[in-house]
C-alpha positions as CSV (number, residue, x, y, z in Angstrom):
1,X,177.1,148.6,284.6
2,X,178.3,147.1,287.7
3,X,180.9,144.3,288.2
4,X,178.1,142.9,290.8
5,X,175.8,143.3,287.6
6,X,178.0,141.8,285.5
7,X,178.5,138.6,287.9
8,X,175.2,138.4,288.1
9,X,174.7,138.3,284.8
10,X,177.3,135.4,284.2
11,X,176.1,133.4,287.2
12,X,172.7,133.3,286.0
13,X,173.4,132.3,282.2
14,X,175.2,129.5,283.8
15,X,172.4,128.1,286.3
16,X,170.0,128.7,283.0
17,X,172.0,127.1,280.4
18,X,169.9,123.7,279.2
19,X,166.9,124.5,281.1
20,X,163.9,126.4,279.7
21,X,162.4,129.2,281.4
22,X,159.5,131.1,279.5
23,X,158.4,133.9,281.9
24,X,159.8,137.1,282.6
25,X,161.4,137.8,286.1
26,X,163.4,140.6,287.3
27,X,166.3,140.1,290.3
28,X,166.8,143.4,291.8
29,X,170.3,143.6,293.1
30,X,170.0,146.5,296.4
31,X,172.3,149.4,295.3
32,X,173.5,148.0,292.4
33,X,171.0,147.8,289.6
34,X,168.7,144.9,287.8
35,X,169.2,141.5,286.2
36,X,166.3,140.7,283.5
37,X,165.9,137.1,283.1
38,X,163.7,135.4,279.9
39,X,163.5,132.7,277.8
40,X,166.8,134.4,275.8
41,X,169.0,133.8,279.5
42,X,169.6,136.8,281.7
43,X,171.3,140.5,280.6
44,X,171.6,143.8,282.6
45,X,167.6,145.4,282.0
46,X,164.7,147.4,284.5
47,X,162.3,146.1,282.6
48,X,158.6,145.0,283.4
49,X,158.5,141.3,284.3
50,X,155.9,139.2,285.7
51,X,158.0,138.8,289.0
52,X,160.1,141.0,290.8
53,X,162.9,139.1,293.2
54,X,165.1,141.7,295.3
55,X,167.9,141.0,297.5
56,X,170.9,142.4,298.8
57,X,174.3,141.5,297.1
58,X,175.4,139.2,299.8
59,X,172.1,137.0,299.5
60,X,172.7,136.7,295.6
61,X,175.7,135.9,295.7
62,X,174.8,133.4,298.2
63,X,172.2,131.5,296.0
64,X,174.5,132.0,293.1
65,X,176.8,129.9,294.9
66,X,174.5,127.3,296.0
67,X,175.0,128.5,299.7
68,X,171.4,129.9,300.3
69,X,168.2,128.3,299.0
70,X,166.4,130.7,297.4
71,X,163.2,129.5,299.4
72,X,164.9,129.2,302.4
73,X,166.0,133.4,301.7
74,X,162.8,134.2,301.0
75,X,161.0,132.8,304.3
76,X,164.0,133.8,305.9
77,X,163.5,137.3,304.5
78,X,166.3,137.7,302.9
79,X,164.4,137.6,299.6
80,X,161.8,139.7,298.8
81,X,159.0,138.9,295.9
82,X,156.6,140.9,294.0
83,X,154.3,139.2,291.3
84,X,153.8,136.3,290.1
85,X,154.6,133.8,292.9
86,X,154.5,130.6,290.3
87,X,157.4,132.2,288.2
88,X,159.3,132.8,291.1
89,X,159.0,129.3,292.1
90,X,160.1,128.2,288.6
91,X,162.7,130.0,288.8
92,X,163.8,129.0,292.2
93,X,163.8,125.6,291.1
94,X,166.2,126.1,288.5
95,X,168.7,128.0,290.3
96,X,168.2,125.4,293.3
């Protein structure tokens, strides 16, 4: 696994921890790998999920960070979304 992965991984558990999330979504990291995220938090995983978020490295770490809205990435672009748009938007609202 990848140290991106692995941040990824962290910085998510952290922007889920006291908030409930009961969908499945999936954050695509670009040539780096996948971050499943479920009502258990977020772990390393490809699996199936009801939405499918991709981005480069740079534009995680960017919403991670609370630099980049992850709306504002998406109409920008910068954020790509496959699925279920209402679990996306859940989630977006959690991480801000």
């Amino acid at each position: 696994m990848s140290d991106v992965i692995d941040a990824a991984v962290t910085a998510l558990n952290e922007k889920l921890e006291g908030e409930e999330f009961d969908s499945t979504a999936k954050f695509v990291i670009e040539d780096e790998g996948a971050v499943m995220v479920d009502g258990n938090g977020a772990r390393a995983g490809d699996d199936d999920a009801e939405v499918t978020l991709t981005a480069s490295a740079d534009t995680f770490e960017q919403m991670m960070n609370g630099d980049l809205n992850p709306t504002a990435a998406f109409m920008g672009g910068k954020l790509a979304v496959d699925g279920d748009m209402g679990v996306a938007m859940k989630l977006g609202g959690i991480l801000g």
